[in-house]
Residue frames as qw, qx, qy, qz and C-alpha x, y, z in Angstrom:
[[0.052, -0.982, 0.143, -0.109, 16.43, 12.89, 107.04],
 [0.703, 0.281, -0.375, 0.535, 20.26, 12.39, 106.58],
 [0.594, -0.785, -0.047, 0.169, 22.47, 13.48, 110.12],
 [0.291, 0.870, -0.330, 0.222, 25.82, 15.32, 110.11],
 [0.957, -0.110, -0.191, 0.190, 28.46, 13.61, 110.90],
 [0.009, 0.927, -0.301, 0.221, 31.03, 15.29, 113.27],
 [0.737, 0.343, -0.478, 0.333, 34.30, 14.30, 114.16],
 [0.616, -0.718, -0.142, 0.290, 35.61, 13.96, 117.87],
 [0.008, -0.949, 0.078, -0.304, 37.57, 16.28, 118.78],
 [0.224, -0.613, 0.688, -0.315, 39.67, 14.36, 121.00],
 [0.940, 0.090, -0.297, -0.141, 40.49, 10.59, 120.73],
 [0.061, -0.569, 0.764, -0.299, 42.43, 8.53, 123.88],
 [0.678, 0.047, -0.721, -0.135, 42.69, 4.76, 124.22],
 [0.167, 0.154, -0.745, 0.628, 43.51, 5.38, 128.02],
 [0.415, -0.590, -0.685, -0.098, 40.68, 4.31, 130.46],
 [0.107, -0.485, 0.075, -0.865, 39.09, 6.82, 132.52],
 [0.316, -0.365, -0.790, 0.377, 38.04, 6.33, 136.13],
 [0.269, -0.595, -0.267, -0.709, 34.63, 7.98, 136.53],
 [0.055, -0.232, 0.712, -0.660, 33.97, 8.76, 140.35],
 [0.281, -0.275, -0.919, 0.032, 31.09, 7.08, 141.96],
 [0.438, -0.679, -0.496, 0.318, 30.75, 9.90, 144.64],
 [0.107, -0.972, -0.057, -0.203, 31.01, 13.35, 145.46],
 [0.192, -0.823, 0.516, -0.144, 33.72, 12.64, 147.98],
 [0.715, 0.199, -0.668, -0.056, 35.87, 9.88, 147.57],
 [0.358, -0.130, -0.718, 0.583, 37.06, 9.69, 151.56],
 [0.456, -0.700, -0.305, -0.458, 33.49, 10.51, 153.36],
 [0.666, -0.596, -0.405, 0.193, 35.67, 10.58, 156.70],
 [0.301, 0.079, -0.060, 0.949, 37.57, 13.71, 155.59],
 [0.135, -0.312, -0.263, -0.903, 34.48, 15.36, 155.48],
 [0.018, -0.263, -0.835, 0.484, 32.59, 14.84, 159.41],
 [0.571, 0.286, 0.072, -0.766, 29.15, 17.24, 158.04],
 [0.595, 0.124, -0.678, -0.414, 28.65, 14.16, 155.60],
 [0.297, 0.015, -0.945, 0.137, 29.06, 11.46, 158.21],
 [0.400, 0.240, 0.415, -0.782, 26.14, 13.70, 160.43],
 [0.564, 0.218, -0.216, -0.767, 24.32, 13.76, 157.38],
 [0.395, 0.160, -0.872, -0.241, 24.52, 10.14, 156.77],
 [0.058, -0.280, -0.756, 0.588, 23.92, 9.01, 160.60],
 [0.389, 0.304, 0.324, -0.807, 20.57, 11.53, 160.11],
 [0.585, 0.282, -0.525, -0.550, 19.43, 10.15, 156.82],
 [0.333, 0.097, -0.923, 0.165, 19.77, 6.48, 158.74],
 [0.035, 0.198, 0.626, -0.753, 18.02, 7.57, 161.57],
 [0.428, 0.283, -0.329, -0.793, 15.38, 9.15, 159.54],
 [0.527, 0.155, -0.753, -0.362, 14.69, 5.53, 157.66],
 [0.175, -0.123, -0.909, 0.359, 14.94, 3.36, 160.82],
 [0.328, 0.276, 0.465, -0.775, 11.73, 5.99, 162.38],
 [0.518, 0.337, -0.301, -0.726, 10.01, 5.71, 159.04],
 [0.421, -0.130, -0.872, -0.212, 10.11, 1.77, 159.16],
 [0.113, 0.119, 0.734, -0.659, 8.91, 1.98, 162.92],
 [0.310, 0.274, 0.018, -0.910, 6.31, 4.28, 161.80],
 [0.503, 0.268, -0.536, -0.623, 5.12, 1.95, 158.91],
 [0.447, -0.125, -0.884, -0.057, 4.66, -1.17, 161.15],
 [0.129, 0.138, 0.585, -0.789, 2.80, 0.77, 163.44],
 [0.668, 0.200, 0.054, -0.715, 0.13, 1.49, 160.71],
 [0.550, 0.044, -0.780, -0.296, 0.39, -1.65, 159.14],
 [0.213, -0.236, -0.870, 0.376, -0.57, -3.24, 162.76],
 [0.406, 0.366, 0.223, -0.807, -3.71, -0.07, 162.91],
 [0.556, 0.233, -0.150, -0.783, -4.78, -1.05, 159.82],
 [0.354, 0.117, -0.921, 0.113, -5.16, -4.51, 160.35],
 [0.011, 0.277, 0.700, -0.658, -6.85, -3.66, 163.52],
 [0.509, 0.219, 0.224, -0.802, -9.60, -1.65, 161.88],
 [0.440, 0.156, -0.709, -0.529, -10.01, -4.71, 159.03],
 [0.156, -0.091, -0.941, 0.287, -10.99, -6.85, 161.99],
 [0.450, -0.575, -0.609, -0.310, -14.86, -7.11, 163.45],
 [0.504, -0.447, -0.343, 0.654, -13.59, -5.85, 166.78],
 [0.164, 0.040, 0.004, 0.986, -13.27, -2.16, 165.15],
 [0.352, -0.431, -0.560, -0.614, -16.77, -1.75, 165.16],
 [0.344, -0.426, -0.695, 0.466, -16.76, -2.08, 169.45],
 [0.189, -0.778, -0.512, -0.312, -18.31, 0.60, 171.31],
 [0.304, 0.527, -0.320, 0.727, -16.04, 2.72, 172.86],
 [0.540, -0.520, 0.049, -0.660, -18.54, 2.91, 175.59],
 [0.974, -0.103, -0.136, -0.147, -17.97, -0.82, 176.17],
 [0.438, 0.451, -0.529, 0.570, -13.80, -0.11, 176.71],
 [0.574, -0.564, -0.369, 0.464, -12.88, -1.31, 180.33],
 [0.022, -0.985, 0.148, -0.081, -12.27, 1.84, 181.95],
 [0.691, -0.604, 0.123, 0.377, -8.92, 0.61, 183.32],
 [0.713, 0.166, 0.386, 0.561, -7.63, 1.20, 180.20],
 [0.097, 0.786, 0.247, 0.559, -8.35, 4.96, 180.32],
 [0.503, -0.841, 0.097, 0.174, -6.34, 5.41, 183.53],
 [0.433, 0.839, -0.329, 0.014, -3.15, 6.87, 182.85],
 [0.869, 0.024, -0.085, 0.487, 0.67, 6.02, 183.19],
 [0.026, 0.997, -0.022, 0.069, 2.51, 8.57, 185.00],
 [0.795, -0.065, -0.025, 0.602, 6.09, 9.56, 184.63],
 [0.334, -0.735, -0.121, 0.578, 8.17, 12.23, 186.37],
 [0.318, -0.813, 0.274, 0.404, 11.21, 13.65, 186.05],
 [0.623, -0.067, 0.769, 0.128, 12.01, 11.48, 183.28],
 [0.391, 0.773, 0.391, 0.312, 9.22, 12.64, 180.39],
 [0.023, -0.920, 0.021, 0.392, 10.31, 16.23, 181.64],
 [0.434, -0.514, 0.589, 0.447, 13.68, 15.58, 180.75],
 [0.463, 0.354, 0.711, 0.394, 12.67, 13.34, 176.98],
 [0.291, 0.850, 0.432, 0.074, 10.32, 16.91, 175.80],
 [0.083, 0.988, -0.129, -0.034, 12.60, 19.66, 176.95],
 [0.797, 0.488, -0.292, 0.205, 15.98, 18.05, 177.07],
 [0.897, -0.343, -0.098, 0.260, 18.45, 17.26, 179.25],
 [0.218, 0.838, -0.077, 0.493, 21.04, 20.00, 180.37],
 [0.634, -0.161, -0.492, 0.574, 23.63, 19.39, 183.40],
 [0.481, -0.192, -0.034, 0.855, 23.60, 22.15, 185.35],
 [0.168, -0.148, -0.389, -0.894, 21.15, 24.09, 183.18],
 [0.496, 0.409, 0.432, -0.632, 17.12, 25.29, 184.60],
 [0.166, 0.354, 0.832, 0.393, 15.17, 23.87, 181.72],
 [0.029, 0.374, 0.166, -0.912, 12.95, 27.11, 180.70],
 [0.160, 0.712, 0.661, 0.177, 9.18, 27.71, 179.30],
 [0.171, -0.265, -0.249, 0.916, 8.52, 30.94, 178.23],
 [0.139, 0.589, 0.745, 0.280, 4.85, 32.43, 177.13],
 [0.117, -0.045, -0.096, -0.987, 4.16, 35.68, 175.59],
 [0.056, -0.572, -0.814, -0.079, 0.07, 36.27, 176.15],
 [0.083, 0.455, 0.044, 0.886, -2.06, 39.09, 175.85],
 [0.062, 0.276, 0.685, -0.671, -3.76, 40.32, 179.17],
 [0.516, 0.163, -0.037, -0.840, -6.67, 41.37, 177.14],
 [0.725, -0.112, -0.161, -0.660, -7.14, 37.47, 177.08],
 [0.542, -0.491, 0.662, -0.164, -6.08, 35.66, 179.72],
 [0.711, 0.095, -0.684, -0.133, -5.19, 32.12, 178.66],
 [0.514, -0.525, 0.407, -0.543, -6.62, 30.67, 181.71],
 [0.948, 0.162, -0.265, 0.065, -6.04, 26.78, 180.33],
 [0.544, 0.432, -0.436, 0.573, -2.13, 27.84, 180.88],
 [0.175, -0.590, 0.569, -0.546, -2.23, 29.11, 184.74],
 [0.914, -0.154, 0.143, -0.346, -4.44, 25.57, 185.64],
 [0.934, 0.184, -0.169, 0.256, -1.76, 23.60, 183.78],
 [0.353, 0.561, -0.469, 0.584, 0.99, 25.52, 185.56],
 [0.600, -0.480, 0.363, -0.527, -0.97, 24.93, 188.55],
 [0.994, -0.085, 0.075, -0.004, -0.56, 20.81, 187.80],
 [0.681, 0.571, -0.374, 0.264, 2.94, 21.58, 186.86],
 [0.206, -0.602, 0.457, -0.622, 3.73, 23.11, 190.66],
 [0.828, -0.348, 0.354, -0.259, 2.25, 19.91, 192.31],
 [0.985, 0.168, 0.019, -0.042, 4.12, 17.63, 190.28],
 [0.650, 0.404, -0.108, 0.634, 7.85, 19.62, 189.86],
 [0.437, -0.572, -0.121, 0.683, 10.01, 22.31, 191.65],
 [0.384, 0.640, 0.380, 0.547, 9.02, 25.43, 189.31],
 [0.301, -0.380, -0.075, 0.871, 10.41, 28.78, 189.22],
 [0.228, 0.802, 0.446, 0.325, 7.62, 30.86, 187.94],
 [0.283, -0.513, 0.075, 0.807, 7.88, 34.77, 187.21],
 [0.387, 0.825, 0.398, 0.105, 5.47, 37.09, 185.30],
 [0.231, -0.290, 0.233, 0.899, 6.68, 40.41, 183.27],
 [0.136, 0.804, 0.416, -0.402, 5.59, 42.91, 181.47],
 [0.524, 0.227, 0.379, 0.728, 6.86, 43.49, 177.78],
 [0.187, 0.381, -0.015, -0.905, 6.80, 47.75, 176.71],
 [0.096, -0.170, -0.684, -0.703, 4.34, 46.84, 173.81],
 [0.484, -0.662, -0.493, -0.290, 1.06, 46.78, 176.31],
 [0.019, -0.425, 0.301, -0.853, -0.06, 49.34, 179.32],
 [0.544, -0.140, 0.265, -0.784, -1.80, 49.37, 182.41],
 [0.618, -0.267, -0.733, -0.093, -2.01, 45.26, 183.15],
 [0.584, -0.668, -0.060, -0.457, -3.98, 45.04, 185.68],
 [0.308, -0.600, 0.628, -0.389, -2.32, 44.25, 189.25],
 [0.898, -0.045, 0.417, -0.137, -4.15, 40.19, 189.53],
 [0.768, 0.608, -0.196, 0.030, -2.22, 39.67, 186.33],
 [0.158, -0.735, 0.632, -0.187, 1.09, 39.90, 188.69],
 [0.239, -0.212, 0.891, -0.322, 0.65, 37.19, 190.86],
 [0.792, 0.230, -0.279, -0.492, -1.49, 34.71, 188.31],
 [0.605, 0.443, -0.637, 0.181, 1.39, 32.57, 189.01],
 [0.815, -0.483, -0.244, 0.205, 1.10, 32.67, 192.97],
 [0.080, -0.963, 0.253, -0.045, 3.48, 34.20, 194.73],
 [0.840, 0.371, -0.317, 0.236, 7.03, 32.93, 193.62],
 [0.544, -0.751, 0.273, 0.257, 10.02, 32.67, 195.74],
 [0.483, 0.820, -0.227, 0.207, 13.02, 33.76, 194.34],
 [0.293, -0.816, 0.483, -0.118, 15.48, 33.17, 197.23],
 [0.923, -0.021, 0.362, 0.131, 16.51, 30.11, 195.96],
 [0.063, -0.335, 0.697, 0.632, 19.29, 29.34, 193.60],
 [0.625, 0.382, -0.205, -0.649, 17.83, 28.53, 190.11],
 [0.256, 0.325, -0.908, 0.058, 19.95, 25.00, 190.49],
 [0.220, 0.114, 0.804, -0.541, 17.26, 24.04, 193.43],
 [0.647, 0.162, 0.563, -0.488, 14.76, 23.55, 190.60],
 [0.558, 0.020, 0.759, 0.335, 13.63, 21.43, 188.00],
 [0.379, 0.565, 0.590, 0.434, 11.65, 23.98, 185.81],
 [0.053, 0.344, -0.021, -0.937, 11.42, 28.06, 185.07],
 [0.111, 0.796, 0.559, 0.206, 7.76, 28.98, 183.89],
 [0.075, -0.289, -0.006, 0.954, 7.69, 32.76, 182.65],
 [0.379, 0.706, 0.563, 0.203, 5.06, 34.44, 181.61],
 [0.091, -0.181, 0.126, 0.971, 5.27, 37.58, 179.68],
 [0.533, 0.728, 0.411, -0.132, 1.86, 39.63, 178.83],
 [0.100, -0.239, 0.488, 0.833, 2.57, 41.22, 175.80],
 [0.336, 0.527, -0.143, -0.768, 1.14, 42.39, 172.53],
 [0.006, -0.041, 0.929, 0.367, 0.68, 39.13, 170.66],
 [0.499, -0.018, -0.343, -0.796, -2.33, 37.66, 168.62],
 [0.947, -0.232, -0.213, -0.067, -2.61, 34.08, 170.27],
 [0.640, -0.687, 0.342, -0.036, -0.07, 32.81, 172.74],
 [0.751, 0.536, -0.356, 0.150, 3.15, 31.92, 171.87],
 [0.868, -0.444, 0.221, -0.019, 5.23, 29.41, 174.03],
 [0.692, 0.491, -0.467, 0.249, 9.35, 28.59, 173.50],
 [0.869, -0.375, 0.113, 0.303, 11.47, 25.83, 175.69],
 [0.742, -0.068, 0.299, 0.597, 14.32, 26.41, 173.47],
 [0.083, 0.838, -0.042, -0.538, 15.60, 30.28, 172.49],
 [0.004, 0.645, -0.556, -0.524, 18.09, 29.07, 169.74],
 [0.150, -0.079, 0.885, 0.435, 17.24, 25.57, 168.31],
 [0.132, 0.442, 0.887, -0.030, 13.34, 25.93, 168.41],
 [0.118, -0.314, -0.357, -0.872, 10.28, 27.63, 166.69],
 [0.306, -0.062, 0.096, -0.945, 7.37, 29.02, 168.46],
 [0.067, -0.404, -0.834, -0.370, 4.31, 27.26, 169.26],
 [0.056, 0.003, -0.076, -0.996, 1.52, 29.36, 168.85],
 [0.566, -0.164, -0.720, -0.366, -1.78, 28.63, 170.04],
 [0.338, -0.421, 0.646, -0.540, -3.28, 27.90, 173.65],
 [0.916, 0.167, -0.095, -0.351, -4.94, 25.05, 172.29],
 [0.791, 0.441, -0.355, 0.233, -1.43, 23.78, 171.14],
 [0.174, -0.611, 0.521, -0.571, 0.63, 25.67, 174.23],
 [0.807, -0.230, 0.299, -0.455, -2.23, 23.59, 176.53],
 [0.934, 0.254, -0.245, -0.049, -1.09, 20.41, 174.45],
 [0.736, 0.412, -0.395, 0.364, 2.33, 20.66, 175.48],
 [0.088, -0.424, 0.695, -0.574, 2.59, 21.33, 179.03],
 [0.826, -0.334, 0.275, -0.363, 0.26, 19.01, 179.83],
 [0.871, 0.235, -0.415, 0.119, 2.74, 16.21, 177.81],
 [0.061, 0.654, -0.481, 0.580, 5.33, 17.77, 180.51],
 [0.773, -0.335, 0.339, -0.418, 2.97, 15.96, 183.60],
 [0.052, 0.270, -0.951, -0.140, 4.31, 12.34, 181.69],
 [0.635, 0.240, 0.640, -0.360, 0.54, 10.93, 181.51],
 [0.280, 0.105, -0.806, -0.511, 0.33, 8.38, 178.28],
 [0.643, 0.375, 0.387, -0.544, -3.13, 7.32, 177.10],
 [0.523, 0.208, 0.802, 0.200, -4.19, 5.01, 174.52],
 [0.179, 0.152, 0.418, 0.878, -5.15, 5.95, 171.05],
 [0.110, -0.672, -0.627, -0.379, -8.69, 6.23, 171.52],
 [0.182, -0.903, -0.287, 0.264, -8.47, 8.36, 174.45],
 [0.260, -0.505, 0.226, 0.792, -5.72, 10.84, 173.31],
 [0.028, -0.327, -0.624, -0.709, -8.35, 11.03, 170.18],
 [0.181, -0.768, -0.504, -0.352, -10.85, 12.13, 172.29],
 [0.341, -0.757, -0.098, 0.549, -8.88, 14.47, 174.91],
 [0.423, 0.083, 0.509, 0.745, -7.77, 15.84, 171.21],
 [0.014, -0.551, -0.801, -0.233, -11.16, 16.40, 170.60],
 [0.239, -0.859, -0.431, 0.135, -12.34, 18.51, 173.46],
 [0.580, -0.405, 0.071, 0.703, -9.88, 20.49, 173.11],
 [0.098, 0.125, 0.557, 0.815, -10.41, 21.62, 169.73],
 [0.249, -0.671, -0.686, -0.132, -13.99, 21.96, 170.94],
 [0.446, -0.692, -0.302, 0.481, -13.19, 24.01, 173.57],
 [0.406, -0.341, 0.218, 0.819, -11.10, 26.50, 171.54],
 [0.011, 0.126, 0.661, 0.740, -13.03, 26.58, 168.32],
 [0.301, -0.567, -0.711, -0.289, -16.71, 25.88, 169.46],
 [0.467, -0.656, -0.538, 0.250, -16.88, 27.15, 173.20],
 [0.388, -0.569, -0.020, 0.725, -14.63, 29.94, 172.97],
 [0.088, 0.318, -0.305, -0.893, -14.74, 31.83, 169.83],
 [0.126, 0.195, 0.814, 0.533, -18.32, 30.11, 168.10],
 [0.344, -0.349, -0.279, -0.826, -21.21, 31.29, 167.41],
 [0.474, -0.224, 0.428, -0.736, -24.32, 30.92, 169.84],
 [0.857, 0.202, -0.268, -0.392, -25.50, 27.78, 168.17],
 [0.708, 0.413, -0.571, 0.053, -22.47, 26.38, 168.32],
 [0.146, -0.276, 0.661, -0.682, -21.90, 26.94, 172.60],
 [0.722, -0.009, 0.102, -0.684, -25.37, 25.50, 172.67],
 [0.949, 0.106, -0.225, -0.193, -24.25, 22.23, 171.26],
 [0.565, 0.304, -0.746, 0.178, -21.67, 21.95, 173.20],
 [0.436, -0.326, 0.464, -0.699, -23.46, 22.18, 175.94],
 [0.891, -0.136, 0.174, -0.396, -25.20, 19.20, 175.24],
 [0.747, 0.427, -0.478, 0.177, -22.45, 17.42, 173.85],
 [0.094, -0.347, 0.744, -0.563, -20.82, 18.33, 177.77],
 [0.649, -0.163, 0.284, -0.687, -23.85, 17.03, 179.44],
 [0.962, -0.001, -0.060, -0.265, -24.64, 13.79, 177.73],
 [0.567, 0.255, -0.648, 0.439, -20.07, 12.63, 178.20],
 [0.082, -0.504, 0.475, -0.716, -20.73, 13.88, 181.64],
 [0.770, -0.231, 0.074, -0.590, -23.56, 11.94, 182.49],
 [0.941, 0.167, -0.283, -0.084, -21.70, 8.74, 181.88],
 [0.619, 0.141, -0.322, 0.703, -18.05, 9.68, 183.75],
 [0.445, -0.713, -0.073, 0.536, -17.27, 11.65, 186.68],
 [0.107, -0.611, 0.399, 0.676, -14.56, 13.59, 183.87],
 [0.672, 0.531, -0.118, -0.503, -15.32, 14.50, 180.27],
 [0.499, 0.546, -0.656, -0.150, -12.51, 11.30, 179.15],
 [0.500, 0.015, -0.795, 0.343, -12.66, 8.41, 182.00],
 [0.673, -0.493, -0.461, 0.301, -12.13, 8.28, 185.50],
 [0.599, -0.308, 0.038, 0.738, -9.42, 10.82, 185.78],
 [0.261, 0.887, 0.094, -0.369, -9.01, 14.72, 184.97],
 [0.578, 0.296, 0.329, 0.686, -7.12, 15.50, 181.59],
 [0.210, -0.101, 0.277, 0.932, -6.38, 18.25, 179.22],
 [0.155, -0.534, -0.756, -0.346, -10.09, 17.93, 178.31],
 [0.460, -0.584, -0.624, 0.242, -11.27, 19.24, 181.30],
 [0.367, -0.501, -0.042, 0.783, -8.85, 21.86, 182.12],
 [0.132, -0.138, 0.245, 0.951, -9.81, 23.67, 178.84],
 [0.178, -0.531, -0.483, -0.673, -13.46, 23.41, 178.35],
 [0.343, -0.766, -0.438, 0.324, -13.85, 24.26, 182.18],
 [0.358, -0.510, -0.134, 0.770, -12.01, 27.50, 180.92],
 [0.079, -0.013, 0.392, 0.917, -13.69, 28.18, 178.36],
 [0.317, -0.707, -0.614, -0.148, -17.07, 27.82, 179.98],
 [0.438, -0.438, -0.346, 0.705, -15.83, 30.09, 182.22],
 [0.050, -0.402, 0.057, 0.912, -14.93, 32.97, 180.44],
 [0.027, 0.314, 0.835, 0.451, -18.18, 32.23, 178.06],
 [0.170, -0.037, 0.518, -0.838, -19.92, 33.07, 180.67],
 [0.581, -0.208, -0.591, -0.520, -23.49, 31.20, 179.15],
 [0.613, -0.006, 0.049, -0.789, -26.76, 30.75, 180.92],
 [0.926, -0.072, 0.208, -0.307, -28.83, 27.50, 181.86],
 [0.074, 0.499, -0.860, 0.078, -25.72, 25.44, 182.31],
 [0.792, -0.329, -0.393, -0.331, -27.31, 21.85, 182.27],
 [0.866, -0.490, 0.097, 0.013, -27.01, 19.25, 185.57],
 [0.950, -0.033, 0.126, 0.285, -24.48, 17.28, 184.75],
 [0.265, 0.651, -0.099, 0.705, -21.91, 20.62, 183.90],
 [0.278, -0.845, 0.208, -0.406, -22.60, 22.02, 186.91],
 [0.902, -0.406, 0.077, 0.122, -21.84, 18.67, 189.07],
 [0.789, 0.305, 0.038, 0.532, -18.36, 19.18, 186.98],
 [0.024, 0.852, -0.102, 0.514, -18.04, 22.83, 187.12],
 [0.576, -0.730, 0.265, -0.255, -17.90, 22.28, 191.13],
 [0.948, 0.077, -0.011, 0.309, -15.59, 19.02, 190.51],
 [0.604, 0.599, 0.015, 0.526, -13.21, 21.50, 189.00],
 [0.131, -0.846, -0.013, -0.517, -13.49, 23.93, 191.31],
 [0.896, -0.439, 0.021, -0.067, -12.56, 21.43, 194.45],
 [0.906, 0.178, 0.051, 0.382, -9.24, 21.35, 192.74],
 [0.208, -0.744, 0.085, 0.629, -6.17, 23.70, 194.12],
 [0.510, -0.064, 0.485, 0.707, -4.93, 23.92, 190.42],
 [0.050, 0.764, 0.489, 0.418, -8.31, 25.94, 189.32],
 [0.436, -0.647, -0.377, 0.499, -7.80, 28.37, 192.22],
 [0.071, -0.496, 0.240, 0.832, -5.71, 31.36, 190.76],
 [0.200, -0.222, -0.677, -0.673, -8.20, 31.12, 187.53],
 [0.126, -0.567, -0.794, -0.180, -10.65, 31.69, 189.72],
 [0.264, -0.659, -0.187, 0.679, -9.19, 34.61, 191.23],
 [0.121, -0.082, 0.411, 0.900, -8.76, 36.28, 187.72],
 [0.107, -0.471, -0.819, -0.311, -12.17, 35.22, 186.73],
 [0.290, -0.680, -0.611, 0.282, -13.63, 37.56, 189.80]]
């Protein structure tokens, strides 16, 4: 097949400098230099990230992955606490500025996980709590006030270190924002629960923060909204971690705890074995269960 042969249009011996770049001076233009700096930043976390698993997977190639969890020293399942410090790293640092939680929930189902963890938040911080009442839902009941305890306002808001609000409202699952303008919603009491308890500053190895993961999701999915079958196994699934630990993860209470003791609660299930109850009452021994047990009555 023969091709047509077209003449250029245009024909110049002079050399052309093609640009390299978009902008030739990237310091006229300070949204690029962000962008860069983030794109850097970005890479550096992604190597981090990548010698972290490379050092996991290593670890599981070894004969050692095969231990028995059961066989882990406990010491290694006591935590590391930090104050003022983690507060500051989750919600962010603000001279001058109350650092604010706020959670929409419906009173038709209490998230009782969230007043227990606001109840470890109060022993550990200076918190300015303070319920409301959005126009979308009627007639909450009066205990629903003072879930929170009774708050003192006569302070300046400067004289603490956190502002817990709850609002009931009309919502399908709790929804929980630190940040009104840069942040989305988390949604979820499962997830909510996840994040104030990071607030307390207790780190945990992988294996346990895989299995306070766990119960959690247990609790939420299985104990609280499954079927009868499913409440049944976790009953025994509570019993036979219980029998072995004082708390459902170790030595020490967690996030574990705090949410499948509230969602046994509001289960309300029949022939609770031994080893549950001995817990149940554990829990109970604790001021932070207190106002959840007043709602509960």
């Amino acid at each position: 097949m023969e091709m047509y042969k077209v003449n250029s249009y245009f024909r110049s011996d002079d050399f052309v400098d093609l640009p390299t770049c978009m902008y030739k001076n990237a310091d006229e233009y300070p949204a690029l230099q962000n962008l860069e700096l983030r794109q850097t930043e970005i890479l550096k976390r992604l190597y981090d990230l990548k010698a972290v698993v490379d050092g996991l997977s290593k670890t599981v190639l070894t004969p050692d992955a095969d231990l028995d969890i059961a066989e882990i020293d406990h010491a290694c399942l006591v935590p590391k606490i930090h104050t003022i410090a983690n507060l500051n790293s989750v919600l962010g640092k603000s001279p001058g500025v109350l650092q604010d939680i706020v959670i929409n929930a419906n009173p038709s189902e209490v998230p009782l996980s969230l007043l227990v963890l606001h109840g470890l938040l109060c022993q550990q911080y200076k918190v300015l709590s303070s319920v409301h009442v959005h126009s979308s839902v009627q007639n909450v009941p009066s205990k629903l006030w003072n879930c929170l305890g009774e708050g003192n306002c006569s302070h300046s808001r400067r004289e603490y270190q956190l502002g817990f609000t709850l609002v009931w409202k009309d919502v399908h699952k709790p929804q929980m924002k630190f940040s009104i303008q840069s942040t989305c919603a988390i949604e979820g009491e499962g997830n909510v629960a996840r994040f104030l308890f990071a607030l307390l500053g207790r780190e945990y190895n992988a294996v346990t923060s895989t299995q306070i993961d766990n119960w959690v999701d247990v609790a939420i999915f299985q104990l609280k909204k499954g079927s009868n079958k499913e409440k049944a196994a976790v009953l025994r699934s509570l019993n036979s971690a219980l029998g072995k630990n004082p708390w459902l993860v170790g030595v020490d209470l967690t996030l574990a705890d705090v949410t499948l003791y509230c969602a046994l609660k509001q289960a309300e299930l029949a022939n609770v074995p031994a080893n549950v109850q001995r817990w149940v009452k554990s829990c109970e021994n604790l001021a932070c269960f207190h106002l959840a047990l007043k709602l509960l009555k």
